[in-house]
N, CA, C and O atoms as CSV, one atom per row, in Angstrom:
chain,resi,resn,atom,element,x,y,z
A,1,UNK,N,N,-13.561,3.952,12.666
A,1,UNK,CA,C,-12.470,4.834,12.281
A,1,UNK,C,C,-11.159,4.054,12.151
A,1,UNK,O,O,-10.466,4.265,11.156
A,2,UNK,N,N,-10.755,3.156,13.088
A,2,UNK,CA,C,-9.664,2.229,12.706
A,2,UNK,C,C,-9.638,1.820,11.545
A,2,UNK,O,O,-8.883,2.216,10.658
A,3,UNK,N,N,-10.792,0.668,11.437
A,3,UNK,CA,C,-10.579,0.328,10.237
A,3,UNK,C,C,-10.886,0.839,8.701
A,3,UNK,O,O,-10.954,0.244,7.626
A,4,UNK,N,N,-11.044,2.232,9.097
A,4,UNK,CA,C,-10.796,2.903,7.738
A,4,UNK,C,C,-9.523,2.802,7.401
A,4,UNK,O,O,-8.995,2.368,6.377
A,5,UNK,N,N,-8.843,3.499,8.911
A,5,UNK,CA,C,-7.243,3.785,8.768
A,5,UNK,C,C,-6.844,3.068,8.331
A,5,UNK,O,O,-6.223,3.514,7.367
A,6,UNK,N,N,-6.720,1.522,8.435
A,6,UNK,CA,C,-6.049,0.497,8.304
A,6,UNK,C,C,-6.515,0.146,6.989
A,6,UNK,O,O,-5.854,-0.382,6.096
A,7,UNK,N,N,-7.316,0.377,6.972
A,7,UNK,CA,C,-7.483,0.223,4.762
A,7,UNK,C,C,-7.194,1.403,4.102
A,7,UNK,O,O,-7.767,1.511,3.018
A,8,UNK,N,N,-6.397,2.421,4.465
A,8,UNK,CA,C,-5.892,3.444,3.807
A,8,UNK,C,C,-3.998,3.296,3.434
A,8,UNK,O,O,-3.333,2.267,3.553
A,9,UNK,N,N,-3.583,4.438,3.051
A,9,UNK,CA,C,-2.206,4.125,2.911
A,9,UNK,C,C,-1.296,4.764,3.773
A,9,UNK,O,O,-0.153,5.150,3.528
A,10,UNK,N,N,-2.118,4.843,5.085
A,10,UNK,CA,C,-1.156,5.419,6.450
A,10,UNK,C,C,0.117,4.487,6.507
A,10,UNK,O,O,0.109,3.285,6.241
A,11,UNK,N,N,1.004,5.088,6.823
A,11,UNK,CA,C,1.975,4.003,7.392
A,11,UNK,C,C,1.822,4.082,8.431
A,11,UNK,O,O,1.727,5.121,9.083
A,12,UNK,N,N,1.744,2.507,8.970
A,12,UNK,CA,C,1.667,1.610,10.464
A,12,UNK,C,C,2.465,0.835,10.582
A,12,UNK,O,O,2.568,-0.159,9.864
A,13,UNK,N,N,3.304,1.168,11.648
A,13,UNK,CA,C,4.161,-0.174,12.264
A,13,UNK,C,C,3.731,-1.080,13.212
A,13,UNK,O,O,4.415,-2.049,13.543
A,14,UNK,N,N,2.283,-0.748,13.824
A,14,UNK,CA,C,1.733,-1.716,14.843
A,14,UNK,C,C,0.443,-1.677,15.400
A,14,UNK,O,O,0.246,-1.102,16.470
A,15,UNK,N,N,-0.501,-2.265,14.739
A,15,UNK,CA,C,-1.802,-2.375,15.641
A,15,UNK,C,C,-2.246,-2.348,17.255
A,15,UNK,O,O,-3.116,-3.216,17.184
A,16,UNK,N,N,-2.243,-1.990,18.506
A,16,UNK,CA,C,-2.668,-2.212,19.511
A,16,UNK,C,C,-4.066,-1.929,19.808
A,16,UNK,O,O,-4.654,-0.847,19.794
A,17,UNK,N,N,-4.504,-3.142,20.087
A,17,UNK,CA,C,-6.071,-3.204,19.766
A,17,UNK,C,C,-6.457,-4.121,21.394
A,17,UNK,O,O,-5.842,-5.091,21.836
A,18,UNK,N,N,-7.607,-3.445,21.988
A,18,UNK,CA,C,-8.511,-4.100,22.965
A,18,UNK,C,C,-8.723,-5.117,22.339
A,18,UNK,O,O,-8.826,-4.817,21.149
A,19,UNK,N,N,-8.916,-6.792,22.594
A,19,UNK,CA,C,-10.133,-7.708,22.022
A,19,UNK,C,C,-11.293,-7.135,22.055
A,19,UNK,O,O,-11.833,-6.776,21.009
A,20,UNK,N,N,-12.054,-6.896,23.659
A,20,UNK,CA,C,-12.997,-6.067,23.454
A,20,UNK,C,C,-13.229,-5.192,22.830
A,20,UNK,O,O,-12.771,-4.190,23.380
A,21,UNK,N,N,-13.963,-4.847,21.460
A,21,UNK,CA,C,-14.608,-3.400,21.347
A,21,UNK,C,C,-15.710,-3.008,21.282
A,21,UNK,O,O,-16.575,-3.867,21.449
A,22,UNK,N,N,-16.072,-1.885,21.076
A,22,UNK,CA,C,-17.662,-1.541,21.101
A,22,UNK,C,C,-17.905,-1.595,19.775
A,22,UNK,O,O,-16.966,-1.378,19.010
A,23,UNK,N,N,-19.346,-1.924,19.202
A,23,UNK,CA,C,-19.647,-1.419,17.933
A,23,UNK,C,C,-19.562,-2.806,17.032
A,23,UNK,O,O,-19.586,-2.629,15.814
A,24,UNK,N,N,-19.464,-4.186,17.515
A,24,UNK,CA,C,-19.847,-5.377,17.073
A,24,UNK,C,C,-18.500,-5.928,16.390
A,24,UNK,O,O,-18.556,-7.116,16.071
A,25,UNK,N,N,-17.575,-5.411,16.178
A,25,UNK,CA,C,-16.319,-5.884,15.604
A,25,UNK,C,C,-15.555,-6.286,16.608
A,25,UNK,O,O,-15.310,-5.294,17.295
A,26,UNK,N,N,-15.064,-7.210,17.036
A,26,UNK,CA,C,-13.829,-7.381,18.185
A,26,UNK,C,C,-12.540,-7.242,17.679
A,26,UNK,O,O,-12.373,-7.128,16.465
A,27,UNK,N,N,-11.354,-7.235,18.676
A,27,UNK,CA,C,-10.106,-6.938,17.920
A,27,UNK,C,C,-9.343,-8.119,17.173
A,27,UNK,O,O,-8.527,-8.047,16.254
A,28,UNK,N,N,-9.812,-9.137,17.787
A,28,UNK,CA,C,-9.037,-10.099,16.600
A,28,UNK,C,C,-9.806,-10.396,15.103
A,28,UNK,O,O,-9.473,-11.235,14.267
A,29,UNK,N,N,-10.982,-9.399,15.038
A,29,UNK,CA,C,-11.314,-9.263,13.324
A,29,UNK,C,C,-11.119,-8.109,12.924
A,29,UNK,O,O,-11.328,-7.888,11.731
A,30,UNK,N,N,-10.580,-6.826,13.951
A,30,UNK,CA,C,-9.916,-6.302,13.663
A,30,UNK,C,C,-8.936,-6.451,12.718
A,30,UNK,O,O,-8.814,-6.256,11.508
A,31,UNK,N,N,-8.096,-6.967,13.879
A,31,UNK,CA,C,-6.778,-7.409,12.818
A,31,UNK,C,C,-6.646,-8.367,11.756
A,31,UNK,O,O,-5.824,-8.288,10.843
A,32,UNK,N,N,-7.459,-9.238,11.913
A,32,UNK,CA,C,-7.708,-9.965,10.665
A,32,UNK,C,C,-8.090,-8.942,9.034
A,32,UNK,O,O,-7.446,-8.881,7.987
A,33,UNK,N,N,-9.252,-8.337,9.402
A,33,UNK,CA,C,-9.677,-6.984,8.276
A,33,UNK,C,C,-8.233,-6.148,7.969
A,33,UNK,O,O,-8.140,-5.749,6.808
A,34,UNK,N,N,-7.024,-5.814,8.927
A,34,UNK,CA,C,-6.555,-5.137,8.674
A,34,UNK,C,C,-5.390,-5.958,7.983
A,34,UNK,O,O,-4.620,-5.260,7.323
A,35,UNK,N,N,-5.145,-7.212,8.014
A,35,UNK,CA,C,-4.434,-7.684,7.430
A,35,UNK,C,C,-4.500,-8.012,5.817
A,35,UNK,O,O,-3.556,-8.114,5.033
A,36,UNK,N,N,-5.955,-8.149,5.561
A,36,UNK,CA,C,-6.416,-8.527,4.158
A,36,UNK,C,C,-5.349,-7.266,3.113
A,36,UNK,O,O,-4.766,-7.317,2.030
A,37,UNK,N,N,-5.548,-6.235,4.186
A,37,UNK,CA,C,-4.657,-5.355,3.072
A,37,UNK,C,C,-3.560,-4.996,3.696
A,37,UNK,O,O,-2.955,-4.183,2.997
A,38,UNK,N,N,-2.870,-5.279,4.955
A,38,UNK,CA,C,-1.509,-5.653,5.480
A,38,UNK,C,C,-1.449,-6.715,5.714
A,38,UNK,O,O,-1.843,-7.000,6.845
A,39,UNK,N,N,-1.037,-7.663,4.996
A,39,UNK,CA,C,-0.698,-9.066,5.581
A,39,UNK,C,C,0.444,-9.212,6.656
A,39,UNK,O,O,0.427,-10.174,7.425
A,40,UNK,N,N,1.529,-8.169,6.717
A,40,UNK,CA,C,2.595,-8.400,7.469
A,40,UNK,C,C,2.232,-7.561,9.008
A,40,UNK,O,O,2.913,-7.489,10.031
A,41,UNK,N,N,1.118,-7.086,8.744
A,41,UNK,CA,C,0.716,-6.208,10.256
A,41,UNK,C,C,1.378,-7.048,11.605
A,41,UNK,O,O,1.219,-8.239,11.871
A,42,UNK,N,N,2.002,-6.243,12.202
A,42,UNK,CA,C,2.405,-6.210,13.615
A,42,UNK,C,C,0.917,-6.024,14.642
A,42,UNK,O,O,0.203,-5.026,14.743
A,43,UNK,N,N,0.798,-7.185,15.233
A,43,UNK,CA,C,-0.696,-6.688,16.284
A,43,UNK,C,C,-0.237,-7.028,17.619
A,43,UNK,O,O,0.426,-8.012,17.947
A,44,UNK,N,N,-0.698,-6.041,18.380
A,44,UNK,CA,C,-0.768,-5.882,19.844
A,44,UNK,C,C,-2.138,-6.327,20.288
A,44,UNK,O,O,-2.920,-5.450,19.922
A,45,UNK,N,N,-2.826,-7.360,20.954
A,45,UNK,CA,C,-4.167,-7.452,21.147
A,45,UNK,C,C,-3.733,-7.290,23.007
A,45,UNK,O,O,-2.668,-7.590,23.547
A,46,UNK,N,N,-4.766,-6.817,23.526
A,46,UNK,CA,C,-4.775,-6.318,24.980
A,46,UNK,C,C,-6.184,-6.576,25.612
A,46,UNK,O,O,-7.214,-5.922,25.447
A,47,UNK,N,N,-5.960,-7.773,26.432
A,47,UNK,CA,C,-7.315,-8.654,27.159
A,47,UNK,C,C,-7.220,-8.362,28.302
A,47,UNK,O,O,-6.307,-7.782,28.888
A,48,UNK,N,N,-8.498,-8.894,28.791
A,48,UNK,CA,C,-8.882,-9.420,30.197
A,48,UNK,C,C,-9.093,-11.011,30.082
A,48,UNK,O,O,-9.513,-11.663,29.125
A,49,UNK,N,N,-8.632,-11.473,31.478
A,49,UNK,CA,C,-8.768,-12.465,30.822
A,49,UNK,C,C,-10.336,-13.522,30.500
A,49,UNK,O,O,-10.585,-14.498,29.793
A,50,UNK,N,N,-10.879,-12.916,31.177
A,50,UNK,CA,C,-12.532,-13.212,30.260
A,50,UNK,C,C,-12.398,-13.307,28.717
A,50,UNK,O,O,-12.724,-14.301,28.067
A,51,UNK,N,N,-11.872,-12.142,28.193
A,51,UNK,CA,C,-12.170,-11.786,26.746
A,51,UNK,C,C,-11.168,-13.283,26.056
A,51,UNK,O,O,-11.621,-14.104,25.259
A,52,UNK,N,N,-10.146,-13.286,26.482
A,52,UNK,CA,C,-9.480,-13.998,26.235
A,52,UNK,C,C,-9.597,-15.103,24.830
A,52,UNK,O,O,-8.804,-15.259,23.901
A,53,UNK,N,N,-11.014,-15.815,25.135
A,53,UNK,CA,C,-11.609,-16.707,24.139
A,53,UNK,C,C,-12.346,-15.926,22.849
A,53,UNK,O,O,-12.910,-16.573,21.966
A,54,UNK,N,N,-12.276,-14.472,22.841
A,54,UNK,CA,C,-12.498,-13.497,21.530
A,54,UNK,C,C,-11.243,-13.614,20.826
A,54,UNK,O,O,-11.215,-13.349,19.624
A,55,UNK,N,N,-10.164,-13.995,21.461
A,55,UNK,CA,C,-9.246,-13.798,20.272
A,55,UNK,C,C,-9.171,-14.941,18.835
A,55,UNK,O,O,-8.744,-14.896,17.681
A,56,UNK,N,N,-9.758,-15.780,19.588
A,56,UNK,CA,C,-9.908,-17.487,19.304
A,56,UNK,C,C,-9.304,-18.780,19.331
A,56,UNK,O,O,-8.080,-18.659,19.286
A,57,UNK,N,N,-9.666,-19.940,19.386
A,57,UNK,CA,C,-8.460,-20.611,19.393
A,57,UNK,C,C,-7.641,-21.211,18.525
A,57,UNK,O,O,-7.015,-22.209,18.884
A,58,UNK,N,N,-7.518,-20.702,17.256
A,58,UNK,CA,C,-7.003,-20.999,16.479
A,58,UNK,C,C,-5.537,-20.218,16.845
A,58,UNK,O,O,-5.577,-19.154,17.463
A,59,UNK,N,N,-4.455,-20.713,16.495
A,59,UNK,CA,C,-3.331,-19.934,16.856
A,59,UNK,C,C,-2.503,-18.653,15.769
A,59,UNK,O,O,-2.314,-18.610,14.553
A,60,UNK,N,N,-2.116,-17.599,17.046
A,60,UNK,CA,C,-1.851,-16.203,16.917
A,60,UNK,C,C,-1.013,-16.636,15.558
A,60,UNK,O,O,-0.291,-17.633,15.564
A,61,UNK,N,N,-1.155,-15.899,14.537
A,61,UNK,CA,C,-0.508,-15.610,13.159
A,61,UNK,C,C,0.990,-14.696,13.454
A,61,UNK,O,O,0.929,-13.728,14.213
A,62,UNK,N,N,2.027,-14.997,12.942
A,62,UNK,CA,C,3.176,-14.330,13.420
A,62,UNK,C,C,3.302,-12.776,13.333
A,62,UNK,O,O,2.813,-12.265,12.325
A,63,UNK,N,N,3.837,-12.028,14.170
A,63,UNK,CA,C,3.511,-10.555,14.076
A,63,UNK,C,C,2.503,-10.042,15.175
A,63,UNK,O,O,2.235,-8.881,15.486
A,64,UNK,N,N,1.938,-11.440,15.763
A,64,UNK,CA,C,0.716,-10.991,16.705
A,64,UNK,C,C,1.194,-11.858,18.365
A,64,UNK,O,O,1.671,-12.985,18.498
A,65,UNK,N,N,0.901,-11.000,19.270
A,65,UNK,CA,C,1.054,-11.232,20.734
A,65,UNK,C,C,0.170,-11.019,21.179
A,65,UNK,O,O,-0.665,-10.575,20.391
A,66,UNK,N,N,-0.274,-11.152,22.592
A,66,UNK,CA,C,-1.096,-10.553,23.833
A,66,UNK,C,C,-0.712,-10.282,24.974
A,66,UNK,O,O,-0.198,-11.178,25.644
A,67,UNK,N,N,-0.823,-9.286,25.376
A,67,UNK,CA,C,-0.865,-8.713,27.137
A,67,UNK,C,C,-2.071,-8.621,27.481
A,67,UNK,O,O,-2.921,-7.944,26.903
A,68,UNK,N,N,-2.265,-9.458,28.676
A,68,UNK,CA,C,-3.212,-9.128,29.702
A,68,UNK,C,C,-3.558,-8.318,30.595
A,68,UNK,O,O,-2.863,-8.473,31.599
A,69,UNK,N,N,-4.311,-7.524,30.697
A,69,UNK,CA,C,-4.492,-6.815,31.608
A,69,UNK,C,C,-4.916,-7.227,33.140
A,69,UNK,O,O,-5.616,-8.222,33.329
A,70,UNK,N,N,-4.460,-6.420,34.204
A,70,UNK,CA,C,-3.826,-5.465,34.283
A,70,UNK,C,C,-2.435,-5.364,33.931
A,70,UNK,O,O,-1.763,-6.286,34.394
A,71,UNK,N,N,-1.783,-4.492,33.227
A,71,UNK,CA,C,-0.054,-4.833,33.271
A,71,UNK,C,C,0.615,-3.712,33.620
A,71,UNK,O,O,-0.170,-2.771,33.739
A,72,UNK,N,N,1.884,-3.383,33.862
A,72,UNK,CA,C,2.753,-2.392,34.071
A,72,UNK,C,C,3.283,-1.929,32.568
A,72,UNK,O,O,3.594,-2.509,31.528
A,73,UNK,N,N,3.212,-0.539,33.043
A,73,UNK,CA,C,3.985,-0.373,31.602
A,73,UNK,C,C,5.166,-0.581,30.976
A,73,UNK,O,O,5.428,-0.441,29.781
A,74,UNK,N,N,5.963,-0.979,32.004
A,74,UNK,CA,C,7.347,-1.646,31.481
A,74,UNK,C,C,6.871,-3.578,30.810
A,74,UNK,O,O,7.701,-4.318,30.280
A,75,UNK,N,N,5.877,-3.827,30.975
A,75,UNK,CA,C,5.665,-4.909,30.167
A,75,UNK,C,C,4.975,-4.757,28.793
A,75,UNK,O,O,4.990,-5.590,27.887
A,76,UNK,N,N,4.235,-3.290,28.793
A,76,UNK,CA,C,3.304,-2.853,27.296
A,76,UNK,C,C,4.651,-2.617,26.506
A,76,UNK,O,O,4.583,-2.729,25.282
A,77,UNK,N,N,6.180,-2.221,27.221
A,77,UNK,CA,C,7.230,-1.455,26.055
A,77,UNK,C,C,7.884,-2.948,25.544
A,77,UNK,O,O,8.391,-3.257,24.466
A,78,UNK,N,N,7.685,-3.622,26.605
A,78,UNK,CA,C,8.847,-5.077,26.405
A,78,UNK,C,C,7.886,-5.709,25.367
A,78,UNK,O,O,8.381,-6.469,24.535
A,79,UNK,N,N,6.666,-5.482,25.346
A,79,UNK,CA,C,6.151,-6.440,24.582
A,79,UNK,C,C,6.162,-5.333,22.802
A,79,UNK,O,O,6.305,-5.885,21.711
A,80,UNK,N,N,6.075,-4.608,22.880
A,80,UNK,CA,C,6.401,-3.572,21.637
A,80,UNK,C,C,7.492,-3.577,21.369
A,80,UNK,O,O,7.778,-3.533,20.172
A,81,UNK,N,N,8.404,-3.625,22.229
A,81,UNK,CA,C,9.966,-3.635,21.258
A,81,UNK,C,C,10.237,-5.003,20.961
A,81,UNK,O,O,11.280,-5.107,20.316
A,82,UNK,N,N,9.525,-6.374,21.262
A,82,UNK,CA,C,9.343,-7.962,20.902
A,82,UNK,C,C,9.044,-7.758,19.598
A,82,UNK,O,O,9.713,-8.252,18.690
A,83,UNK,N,N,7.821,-6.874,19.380
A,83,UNK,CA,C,6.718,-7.198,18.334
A,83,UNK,C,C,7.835,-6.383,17.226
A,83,UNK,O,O,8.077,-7.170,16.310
A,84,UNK,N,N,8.557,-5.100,17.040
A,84,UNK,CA,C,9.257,-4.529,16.450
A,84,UNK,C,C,10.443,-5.115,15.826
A,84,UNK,O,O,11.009,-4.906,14.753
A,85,UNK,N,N,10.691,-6.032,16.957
A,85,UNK,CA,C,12.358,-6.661,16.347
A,85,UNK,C,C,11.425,-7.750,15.214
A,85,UNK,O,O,11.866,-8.060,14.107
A,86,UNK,N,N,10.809,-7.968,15.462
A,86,UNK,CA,C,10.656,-9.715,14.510
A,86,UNK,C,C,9.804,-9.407,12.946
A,86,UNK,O,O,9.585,-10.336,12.169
């Protein structure tokens, strides 16, 4: 269902995506798929740090961060109003 959304003409100002997901797609091909037709996508990816090595190691494309879990929610807003300004 995401990535329907994200290939439709919703307006989105920001992906927040588990790395982990169910259903064989992880979130950093998530956002990769969702970029083919947003290239400027804003992504939130949200690990453990196990998952960590799903995101890959090639380095984060601009527009994209990570929070680790566990976090407070005054660090999920700090890191959304980061991802918003830039």
């Amino acid at each position: 269902a995401g990535l329907k959304l994200l290939r439709s003409d919703v307006h989105i100002d920001l992906l927040i995506t588990d790395v982990g997901l169910p259903g064989g797609m992880n979130g950093r091909q998530m956002a990769d798929a969702g970029r083919e037709v947003r290239p400027h996508l804003k992504t939130l990816f949200i690990t453990g740090y196990a998952e960590n090595a799903a995101i890959g190691d090639e380095q984060l494309g601009p527009g994209m961060r990570v929070l680790t879990k566990p976090f407070a929610i005054d660090a999920l807003a700090a890191r959304v109003q980061e991802l918003m300004s830039v």
